[in-house]
PDBQT receptor file of N, H, CA, C and O in Angstrom, charges set to zero:
ATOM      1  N   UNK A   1       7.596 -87.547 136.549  1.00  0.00    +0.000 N 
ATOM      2  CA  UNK A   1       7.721 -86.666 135.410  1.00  0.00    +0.000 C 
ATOM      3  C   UNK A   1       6.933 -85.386 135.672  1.00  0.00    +0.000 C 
ATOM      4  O   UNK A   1       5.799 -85.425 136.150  1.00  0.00    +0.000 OA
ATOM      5  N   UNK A   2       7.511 -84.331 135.373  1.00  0.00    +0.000 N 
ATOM      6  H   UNK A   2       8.432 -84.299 134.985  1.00  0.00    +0.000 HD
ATOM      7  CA  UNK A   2       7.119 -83.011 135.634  1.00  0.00    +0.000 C 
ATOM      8  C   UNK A   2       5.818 -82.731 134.693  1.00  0.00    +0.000 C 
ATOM      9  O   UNK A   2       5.902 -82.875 133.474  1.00  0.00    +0.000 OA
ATOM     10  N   UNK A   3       4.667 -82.341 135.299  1.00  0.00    +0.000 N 
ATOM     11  H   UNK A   3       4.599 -82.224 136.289  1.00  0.00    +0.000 HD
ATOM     12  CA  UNK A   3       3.529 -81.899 133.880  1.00  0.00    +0.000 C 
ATOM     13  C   UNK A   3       3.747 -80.348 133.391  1.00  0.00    +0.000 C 
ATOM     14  O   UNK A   3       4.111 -79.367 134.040  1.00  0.00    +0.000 OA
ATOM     15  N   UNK A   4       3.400 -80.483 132.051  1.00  0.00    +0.000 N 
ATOM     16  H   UNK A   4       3.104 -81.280 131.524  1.00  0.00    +0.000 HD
ATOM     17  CA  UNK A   4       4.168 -79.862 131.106  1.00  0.00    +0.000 C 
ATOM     18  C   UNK A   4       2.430 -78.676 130.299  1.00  0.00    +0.000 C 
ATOM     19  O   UNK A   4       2.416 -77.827 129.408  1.00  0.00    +0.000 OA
ATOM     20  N   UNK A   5       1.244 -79.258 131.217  1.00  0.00    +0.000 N 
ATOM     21  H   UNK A   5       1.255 -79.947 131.942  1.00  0.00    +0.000 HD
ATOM     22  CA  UNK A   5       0.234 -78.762 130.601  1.00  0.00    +0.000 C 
ATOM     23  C   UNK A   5      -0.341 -77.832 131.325  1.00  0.00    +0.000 C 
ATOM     24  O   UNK A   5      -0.072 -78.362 132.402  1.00  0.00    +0.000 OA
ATOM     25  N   UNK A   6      -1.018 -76.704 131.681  1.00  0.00    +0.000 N 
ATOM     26  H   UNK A   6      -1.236 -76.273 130.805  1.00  0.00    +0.000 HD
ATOM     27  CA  UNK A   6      -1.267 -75.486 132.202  1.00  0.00    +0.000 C 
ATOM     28  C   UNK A   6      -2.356 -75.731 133.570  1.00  0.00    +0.000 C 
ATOM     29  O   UNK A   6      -2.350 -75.285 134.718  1.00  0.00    +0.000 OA
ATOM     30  N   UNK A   7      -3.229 -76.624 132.857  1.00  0.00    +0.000 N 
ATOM     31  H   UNK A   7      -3.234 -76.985 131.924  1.00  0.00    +0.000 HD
ATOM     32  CA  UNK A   7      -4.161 -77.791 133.792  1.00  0.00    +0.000 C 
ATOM     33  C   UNK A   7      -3.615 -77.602 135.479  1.00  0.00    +0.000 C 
ATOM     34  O   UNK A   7      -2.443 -77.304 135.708  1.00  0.00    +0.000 OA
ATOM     35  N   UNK A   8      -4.627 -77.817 136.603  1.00  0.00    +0.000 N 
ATOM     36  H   UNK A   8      -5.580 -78.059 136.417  1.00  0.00    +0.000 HD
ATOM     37  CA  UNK A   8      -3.789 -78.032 137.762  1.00  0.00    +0.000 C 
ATOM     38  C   UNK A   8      -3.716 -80.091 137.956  1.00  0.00    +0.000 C 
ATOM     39  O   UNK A   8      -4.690 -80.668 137.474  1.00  0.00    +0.000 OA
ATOM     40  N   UNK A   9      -3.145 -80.557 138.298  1.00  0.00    +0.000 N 
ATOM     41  H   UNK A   9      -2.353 -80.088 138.689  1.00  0.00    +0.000 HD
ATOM     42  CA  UNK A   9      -3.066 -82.240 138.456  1.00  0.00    +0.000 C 
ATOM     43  C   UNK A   9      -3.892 -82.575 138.900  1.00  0.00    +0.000 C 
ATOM     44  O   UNK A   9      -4.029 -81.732 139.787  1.00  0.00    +0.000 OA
ATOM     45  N   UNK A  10      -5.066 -83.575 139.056  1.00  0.00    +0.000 N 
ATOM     46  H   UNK A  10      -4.955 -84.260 138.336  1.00  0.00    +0.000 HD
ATOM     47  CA  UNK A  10      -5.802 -84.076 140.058  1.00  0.00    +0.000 C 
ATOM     48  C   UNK A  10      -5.673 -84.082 141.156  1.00  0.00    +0.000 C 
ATOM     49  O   UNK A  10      -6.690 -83.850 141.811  1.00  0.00    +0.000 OA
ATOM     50  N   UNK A  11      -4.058 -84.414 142.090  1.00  0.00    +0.000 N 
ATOM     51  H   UNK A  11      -3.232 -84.603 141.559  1.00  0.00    +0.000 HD
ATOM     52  CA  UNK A  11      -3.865 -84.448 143.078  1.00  0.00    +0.000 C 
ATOM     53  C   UNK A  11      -4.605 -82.894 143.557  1.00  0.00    +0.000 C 
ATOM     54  O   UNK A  11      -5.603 -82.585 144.208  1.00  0.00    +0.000 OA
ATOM     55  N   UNK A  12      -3.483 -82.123 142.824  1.00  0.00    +0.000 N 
ATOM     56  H   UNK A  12      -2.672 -82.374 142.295  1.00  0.00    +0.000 HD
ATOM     57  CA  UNK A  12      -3.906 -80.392 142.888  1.00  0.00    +0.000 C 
ATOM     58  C   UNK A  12      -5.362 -80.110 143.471  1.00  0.00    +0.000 C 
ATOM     59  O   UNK A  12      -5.843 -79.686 144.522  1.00  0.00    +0.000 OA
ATOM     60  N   UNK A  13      -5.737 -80.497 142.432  1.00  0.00    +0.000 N 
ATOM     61  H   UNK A  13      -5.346 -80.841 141.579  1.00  0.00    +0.000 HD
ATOM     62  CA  UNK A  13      -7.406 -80.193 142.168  1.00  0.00    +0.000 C 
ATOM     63  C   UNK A  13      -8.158 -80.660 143.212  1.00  0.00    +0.000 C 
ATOM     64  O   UNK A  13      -9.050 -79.967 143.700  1.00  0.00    +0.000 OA
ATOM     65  N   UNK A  14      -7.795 -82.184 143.765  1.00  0.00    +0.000 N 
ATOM     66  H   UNK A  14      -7.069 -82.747 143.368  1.00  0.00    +0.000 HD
ATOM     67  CA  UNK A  14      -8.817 -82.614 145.104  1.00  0.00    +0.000 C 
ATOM     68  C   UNK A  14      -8.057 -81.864 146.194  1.00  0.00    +0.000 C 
ATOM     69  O   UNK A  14      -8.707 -81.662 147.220  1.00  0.00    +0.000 OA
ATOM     70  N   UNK A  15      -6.580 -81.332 146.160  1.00  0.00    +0.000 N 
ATOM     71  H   UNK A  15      -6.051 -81.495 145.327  1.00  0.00    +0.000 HD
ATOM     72  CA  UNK A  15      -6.361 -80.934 147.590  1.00  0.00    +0.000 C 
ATOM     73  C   UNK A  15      -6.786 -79.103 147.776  1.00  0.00    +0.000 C 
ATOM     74  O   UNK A  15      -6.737 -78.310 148.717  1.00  0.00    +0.000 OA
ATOM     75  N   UNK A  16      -7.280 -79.001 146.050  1.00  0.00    +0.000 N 
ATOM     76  H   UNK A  16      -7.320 -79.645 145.285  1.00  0.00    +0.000 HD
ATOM     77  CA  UNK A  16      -8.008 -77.700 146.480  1.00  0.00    +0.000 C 
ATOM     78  C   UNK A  16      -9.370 -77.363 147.076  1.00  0.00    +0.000 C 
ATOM     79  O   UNK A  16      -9.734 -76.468 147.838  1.00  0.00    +0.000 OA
ATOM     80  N   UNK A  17     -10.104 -78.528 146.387  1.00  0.00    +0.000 N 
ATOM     81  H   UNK A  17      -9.809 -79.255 145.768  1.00  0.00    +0.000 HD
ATOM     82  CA  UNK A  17     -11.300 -79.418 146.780  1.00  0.00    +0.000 C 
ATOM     83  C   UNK A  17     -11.462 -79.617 148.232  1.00  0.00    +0.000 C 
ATOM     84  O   UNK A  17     -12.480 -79.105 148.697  1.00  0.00    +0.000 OA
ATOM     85  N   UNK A  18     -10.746 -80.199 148.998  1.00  0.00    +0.000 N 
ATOM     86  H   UNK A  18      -9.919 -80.615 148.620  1.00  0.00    +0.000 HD
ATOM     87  CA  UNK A  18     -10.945 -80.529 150.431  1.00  0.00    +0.000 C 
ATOM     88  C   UNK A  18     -10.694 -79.268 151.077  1.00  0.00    +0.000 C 
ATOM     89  O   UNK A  18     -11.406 -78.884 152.005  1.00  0.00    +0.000 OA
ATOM     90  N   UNK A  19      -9.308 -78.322 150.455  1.00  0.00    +0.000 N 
ATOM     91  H   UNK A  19      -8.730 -78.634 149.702  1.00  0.00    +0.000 HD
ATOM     92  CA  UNK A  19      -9.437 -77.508 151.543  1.00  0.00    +0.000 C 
ATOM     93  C   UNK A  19     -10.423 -75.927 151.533  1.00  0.00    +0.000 C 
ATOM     94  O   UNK A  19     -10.402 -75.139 152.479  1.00  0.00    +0.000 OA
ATOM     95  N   UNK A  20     -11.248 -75.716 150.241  1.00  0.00    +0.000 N 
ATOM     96  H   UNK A  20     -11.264 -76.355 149.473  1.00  0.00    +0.000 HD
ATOM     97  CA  UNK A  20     -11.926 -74.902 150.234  1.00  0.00    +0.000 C 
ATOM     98  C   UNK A  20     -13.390 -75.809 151.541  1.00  0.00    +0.000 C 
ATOM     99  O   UNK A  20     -14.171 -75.143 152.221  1.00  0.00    +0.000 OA
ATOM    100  N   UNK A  21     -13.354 -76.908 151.527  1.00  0.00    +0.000 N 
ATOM    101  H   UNK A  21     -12.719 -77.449 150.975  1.00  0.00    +0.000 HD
ATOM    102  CA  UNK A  21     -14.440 -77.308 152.425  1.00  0.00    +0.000 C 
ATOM    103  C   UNK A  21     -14.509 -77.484 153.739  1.00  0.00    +0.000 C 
ATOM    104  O   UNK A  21     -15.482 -77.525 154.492  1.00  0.00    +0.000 OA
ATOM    105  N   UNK A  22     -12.736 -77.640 154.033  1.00  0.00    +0.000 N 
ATOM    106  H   UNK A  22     -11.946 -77.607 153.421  1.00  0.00    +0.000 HD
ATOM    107  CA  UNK A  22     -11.837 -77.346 155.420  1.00  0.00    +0.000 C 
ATOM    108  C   UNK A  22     -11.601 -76.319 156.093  1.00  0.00    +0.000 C 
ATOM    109  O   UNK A  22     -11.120 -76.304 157.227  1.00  0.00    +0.000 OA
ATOM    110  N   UNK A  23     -12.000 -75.172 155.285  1.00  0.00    +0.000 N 
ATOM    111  H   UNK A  23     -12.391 -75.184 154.365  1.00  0.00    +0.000 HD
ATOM    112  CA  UNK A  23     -11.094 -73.666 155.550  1.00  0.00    +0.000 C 
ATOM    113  C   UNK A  23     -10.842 -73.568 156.923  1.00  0.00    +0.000 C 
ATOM    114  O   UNK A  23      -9.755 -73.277 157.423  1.00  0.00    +0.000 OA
ATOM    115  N   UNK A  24     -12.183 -73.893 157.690  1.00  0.00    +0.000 N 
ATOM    116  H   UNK A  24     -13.066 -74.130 157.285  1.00  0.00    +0.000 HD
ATOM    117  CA  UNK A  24     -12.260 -73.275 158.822  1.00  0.00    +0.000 C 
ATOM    118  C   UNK A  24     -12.011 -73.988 159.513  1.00  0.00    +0.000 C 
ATOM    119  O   UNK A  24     -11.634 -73.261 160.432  1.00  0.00    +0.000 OA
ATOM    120  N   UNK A  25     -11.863 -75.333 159.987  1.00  0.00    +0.000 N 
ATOM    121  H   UNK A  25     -12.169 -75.924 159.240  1.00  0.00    +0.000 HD
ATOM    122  CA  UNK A  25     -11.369 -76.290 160.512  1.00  0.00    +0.000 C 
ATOM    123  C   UNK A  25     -10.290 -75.625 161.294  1.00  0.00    +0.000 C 
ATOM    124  O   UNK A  25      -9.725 -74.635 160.830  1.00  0.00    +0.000 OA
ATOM    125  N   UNK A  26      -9.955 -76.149 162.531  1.00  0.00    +0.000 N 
ATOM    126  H   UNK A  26     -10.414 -76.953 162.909  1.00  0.00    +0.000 HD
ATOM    127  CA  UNK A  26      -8.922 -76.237 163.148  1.00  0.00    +0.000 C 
ATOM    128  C   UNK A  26      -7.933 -76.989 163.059  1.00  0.00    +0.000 C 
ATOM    129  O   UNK A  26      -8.082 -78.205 162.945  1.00  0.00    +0.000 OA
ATOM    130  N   UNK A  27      -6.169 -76.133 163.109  1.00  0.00    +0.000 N 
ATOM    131  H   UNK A  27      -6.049 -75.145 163.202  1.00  0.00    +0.000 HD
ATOM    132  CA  UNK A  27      -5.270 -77.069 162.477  1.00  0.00    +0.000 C 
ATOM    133  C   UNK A  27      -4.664 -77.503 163.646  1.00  0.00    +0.000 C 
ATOM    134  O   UNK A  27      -5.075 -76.981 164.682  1.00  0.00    +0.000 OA
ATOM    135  N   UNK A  28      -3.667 -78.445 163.739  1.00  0.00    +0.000 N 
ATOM    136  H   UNK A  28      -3.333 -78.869 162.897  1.00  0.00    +0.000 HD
ATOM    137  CA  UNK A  28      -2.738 -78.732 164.684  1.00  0.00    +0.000 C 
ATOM    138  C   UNK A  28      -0.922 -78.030 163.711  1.00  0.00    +0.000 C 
ATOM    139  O   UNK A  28       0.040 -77.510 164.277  1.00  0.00    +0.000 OA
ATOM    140  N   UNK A  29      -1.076 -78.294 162.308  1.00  0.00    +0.000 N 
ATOM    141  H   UNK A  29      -1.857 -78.716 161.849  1.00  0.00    +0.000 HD
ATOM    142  CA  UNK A  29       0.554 -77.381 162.142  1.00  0.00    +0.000 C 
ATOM    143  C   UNK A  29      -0.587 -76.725 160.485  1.00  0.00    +0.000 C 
ATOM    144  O   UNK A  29      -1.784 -76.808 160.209  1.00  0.00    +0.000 OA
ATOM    145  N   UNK A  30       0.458 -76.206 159.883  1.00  0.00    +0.000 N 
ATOM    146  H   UNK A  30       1.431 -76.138 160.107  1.00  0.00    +0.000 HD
ATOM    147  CA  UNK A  30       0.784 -75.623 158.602  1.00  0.00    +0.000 C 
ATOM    148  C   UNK A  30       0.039 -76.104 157.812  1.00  0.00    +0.000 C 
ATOM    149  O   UNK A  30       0.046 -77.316 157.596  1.00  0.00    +0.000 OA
ATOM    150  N   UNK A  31      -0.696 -75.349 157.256  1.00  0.00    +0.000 N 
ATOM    151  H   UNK A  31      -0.702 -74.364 157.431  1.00  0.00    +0.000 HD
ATOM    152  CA  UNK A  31      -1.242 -76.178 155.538  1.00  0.00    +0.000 C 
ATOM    153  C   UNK A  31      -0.378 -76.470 154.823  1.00  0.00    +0.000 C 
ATOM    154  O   UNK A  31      -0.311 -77.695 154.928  1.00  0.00    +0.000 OA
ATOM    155  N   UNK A  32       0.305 -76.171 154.188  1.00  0.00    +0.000 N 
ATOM    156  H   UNK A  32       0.251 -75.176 154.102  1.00  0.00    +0.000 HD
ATOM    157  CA  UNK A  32       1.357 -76.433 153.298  1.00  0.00    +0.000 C 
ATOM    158  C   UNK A  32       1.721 -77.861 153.871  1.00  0.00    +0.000 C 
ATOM    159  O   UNK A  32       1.240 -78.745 153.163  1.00  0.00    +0.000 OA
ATOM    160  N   UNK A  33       2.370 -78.290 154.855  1.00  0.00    +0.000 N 
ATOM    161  H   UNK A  33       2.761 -77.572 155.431  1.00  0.00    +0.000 HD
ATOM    162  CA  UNK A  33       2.871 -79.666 155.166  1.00  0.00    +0.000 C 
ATOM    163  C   UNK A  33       1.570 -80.745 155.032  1.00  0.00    +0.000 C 
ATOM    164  O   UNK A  33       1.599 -81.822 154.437  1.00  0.00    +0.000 OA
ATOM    165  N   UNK A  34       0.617 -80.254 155.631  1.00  0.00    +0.000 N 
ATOM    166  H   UNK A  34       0.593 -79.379 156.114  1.00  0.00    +0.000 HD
ATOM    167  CA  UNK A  34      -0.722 -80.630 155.983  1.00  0.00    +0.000 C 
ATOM    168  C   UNK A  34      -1.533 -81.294 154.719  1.00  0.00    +0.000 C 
ATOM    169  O   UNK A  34      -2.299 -82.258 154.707  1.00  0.00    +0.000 OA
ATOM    170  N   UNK A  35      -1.150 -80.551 153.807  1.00  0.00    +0.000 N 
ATOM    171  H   UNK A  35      -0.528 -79.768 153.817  1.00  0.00    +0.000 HD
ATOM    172  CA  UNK A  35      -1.769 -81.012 152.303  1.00  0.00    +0.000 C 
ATOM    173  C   UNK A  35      -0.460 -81.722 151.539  1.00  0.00    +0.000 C 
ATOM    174  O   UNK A  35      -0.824 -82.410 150.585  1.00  0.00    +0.000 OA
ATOM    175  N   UNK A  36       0.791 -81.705 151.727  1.00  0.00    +0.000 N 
ATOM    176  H   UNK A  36       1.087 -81.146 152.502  1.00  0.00    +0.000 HD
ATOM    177  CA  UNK A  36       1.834 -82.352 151.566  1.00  0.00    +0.000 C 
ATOM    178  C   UNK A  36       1.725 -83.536 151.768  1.00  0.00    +0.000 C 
ATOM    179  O   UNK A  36       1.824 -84.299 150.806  1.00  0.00    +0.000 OA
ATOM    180  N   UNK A  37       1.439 -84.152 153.347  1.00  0.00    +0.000 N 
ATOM    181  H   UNK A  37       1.359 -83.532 154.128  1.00  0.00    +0.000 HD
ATOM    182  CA  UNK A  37       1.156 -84.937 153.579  1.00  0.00    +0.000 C 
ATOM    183  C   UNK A  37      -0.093 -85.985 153.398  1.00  0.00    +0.000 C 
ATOM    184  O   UNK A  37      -0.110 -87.215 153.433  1.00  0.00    +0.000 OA
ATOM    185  N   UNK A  38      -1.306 -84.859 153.155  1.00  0.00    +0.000 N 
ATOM    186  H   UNK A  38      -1.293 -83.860 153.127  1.00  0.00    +0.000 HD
ATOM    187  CA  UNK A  38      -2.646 -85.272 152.824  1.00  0.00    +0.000 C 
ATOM    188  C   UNK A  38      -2.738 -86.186 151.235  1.00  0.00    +0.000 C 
ATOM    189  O   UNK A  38      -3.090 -87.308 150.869  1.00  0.00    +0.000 OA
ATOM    190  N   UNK A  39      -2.228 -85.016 150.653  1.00  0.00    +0.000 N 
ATOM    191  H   UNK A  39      -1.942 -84.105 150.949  1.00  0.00    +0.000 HD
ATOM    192  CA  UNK A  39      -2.122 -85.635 149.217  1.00  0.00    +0.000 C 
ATOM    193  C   UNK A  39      -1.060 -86.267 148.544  1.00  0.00    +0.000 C 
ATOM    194  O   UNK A  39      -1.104 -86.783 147.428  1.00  0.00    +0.000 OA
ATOM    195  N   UNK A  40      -0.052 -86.182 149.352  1.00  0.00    +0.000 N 
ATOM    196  H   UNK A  40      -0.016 -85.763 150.259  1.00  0.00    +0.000 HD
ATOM    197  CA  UNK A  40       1.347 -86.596 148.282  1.00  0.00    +0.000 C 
ATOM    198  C   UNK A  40       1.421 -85.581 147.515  1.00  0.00    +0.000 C 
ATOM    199  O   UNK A  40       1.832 -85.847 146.386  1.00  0.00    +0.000 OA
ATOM    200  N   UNK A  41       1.130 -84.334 147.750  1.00  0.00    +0.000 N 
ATOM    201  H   UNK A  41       0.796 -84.118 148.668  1.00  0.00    +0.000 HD
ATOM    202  CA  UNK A  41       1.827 -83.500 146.469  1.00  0.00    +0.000 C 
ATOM    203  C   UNK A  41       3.171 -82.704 147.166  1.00  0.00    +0.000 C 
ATOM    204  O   UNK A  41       3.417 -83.002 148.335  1.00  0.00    +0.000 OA
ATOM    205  N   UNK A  42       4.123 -81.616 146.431  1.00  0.00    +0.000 N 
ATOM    206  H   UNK A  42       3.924 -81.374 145.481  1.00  0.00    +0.000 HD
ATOM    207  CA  UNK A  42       4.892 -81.103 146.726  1.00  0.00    +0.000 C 
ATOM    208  C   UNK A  42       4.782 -79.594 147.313  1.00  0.00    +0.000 C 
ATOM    209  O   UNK A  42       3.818 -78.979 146.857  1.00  0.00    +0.000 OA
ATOM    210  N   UNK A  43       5.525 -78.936 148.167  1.00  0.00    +0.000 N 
ATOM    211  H   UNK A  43       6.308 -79.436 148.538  1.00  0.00    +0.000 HD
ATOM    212  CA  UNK A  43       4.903 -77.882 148.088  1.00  0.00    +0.000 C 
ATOM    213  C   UNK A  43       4.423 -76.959 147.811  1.00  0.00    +0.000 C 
ATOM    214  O   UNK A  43       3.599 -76.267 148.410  1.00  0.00    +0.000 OA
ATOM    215  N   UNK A  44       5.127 -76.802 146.400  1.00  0.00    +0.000 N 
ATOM    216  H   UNK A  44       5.797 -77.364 145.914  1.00  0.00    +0.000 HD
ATOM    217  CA  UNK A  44       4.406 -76.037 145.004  1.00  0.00    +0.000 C 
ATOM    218  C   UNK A  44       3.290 -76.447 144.253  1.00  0.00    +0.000 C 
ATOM    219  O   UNK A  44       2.541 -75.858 143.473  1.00  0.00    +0.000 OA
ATOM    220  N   UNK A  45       3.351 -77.464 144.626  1.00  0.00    +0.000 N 
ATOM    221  H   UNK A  45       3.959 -77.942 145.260  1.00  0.00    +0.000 HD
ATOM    222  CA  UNK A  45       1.543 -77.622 144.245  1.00  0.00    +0.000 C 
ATOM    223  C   UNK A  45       0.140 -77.159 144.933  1.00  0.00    +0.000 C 
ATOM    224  O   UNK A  45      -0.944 -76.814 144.463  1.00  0.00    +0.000 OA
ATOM    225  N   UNK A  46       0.878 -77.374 146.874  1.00  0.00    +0.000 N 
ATOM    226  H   UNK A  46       1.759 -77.654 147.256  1.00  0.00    +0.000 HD
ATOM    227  CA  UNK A  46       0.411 -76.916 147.665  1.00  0.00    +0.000 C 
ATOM    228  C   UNK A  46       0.128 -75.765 147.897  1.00  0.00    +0.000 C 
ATOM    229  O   UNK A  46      -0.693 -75.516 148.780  1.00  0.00    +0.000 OA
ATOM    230  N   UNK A  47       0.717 -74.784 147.185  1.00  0.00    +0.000 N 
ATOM    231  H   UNK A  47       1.383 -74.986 146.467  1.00  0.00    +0.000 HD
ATOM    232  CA  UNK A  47       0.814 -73.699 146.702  1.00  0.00    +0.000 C 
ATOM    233  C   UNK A  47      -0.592 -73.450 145.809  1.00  0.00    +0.000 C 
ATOM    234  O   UNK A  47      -1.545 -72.689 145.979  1.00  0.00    +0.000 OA
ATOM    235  N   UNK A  48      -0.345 -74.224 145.012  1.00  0.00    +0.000 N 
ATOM    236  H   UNK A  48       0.429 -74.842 144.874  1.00  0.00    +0.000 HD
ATOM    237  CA  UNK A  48      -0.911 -73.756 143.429  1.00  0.00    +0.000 C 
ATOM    238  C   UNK A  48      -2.561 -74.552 144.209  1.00  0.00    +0.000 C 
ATOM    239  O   UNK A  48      -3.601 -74.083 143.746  1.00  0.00    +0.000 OA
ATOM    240  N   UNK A  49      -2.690 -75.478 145.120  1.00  0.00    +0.000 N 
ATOM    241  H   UNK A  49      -1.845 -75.859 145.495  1.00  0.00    +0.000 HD
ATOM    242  CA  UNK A  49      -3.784 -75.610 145.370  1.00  0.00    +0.000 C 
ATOM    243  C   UNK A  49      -4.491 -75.038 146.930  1.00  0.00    +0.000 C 
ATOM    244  O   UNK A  49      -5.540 -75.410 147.456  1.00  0.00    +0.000 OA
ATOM    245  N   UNK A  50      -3.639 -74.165 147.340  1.00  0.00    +0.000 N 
ATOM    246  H   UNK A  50      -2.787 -73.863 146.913  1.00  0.00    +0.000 HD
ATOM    247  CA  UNK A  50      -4.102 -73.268 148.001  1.00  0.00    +0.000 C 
ATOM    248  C   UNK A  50      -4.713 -71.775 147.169  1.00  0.00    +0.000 C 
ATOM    249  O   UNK A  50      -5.717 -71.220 147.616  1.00  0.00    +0.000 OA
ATOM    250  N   UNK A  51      -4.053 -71.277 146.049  1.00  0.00    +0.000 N 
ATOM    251  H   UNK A  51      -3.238 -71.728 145.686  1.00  0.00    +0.000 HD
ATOM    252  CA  UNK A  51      -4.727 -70.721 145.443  1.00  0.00    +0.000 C 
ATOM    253  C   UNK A  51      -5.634 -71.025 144.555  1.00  0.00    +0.000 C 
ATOM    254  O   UNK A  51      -6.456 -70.119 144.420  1.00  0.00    +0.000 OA
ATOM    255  N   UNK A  52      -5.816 -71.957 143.884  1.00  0.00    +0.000 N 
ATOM    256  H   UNK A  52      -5.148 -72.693 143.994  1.00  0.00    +0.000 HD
ATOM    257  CA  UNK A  52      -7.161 -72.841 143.864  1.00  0.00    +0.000 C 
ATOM    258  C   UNK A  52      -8.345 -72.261 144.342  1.00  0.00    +0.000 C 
ATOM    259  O   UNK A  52      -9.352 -71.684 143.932  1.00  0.00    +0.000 OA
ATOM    260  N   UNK A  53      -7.636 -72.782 145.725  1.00  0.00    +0.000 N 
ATOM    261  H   UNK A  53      -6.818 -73.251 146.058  1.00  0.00    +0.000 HD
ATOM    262  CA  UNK A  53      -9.288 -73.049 146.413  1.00  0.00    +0.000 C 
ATOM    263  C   UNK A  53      -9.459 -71.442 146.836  1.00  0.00    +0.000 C 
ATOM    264  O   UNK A  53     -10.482 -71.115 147.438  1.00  0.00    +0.000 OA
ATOM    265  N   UNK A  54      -8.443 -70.444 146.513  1.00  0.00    +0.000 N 
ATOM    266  H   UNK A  54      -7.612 -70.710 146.025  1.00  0.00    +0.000 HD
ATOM    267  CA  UNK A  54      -8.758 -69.047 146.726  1.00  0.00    +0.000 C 
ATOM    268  C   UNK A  54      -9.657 -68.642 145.526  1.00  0.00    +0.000 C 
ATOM    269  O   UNK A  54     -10.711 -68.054 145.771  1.00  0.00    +0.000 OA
ATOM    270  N   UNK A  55      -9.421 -68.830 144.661  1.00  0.00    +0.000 N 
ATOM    271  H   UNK A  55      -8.565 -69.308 144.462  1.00  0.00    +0.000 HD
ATOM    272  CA  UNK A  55     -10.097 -68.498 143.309  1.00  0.00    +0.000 C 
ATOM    273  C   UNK A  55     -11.149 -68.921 142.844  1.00  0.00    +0.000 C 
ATOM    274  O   UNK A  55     -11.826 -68.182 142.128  1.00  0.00    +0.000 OA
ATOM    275  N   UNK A  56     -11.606 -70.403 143.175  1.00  0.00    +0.000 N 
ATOM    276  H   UNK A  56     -11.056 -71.002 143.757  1.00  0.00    +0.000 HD
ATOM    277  CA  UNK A  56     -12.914 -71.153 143.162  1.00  0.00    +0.000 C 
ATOM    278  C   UNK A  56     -12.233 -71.569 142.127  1.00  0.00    +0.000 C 
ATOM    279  O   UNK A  56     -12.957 -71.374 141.150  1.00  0.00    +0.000 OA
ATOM    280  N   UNK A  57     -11.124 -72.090 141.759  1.00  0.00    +0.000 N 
ATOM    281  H   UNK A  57     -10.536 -72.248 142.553  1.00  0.00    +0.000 HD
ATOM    282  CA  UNK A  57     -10.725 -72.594 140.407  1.00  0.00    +0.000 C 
ATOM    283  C   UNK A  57     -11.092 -74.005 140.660  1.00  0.00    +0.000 C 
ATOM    284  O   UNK A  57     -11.465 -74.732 139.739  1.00  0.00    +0.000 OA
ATOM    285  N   UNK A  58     -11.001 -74.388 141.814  1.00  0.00    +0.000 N 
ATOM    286  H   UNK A  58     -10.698 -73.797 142.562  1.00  0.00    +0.000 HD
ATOM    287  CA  UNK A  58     -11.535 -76.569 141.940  1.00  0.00    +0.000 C 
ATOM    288  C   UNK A  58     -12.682 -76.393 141.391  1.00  0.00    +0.000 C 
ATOM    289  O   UNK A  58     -13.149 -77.466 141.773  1.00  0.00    +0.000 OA
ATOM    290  N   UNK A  59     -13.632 -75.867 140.735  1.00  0.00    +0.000 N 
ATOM    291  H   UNK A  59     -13.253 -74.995 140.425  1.00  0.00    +0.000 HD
ATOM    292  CA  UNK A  59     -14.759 -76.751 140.534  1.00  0.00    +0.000 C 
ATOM    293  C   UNK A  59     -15.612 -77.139 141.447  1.00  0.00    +0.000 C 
ATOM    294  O   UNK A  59     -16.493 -77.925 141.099  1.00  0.00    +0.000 OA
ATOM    295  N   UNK A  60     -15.564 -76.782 142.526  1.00  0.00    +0.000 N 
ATOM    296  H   UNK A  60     -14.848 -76.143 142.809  1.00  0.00    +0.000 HD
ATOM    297  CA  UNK A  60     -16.392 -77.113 143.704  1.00  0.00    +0.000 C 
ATOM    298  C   UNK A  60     -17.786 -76.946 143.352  1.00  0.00    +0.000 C 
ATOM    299  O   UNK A  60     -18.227 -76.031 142.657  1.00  0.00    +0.000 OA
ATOM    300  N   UNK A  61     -18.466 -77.906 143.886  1.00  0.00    +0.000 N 
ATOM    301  H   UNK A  61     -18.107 -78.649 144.451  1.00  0.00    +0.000 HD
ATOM    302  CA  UNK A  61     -20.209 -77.744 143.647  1.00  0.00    +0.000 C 
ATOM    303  C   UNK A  61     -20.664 -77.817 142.221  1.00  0.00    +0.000 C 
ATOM    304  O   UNK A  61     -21.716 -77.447 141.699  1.00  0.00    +0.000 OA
ATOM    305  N   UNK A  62     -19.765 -78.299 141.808  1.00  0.00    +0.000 N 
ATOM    306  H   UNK A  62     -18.910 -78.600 142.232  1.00  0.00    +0.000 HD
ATOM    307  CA  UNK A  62     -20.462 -78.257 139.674  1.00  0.00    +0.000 C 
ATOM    308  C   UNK A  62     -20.624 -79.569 139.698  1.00  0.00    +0.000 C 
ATOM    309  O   UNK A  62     -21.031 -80.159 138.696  1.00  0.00    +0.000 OA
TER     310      UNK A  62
C-alpha cells in the first residue's frame, strides 16, 4: 500500500541514515540500485532518501 502521509518511511529514513555515514565509501555500481537492494525500497524512495541524507533530514546524531 502506497503511504499517503508527507513523513519519509522508515525504510527511507534508515537508508538515508546509512548513506549520509557511507558517503565516502567506495562503490562497486550505483546508489540508487545499491540502496534498492540494501533496503528493499523502490527507486523513488531511493531518491527521496538520497535527498535525505542531502538535507540532514534523517535525524542523524539526535
Amino acid at each position: 500500500m502506497e503511504q499517503i502521509d508527507l513523513e519519509p518511511d522508515e525504510a527511507v529514513t534508515l537508508a538515508a541514515e546509512w548513506l549520509r555515514k557511507h558517503r565516502n565509501d567506495p562503490r562497486d555500481r550505483a546508489i540508487v540500485p545499491d540502496l534498492k537492494t540494501r533496503f528493499g525500497i523502490s527507486a523513488i524512495q531511493a531518491c527521496e532518501a538520497i535527498r535525505l541524507s542531502r538535507q540532514g533530514g534523517a535525524n542523524v546524531g539526535t
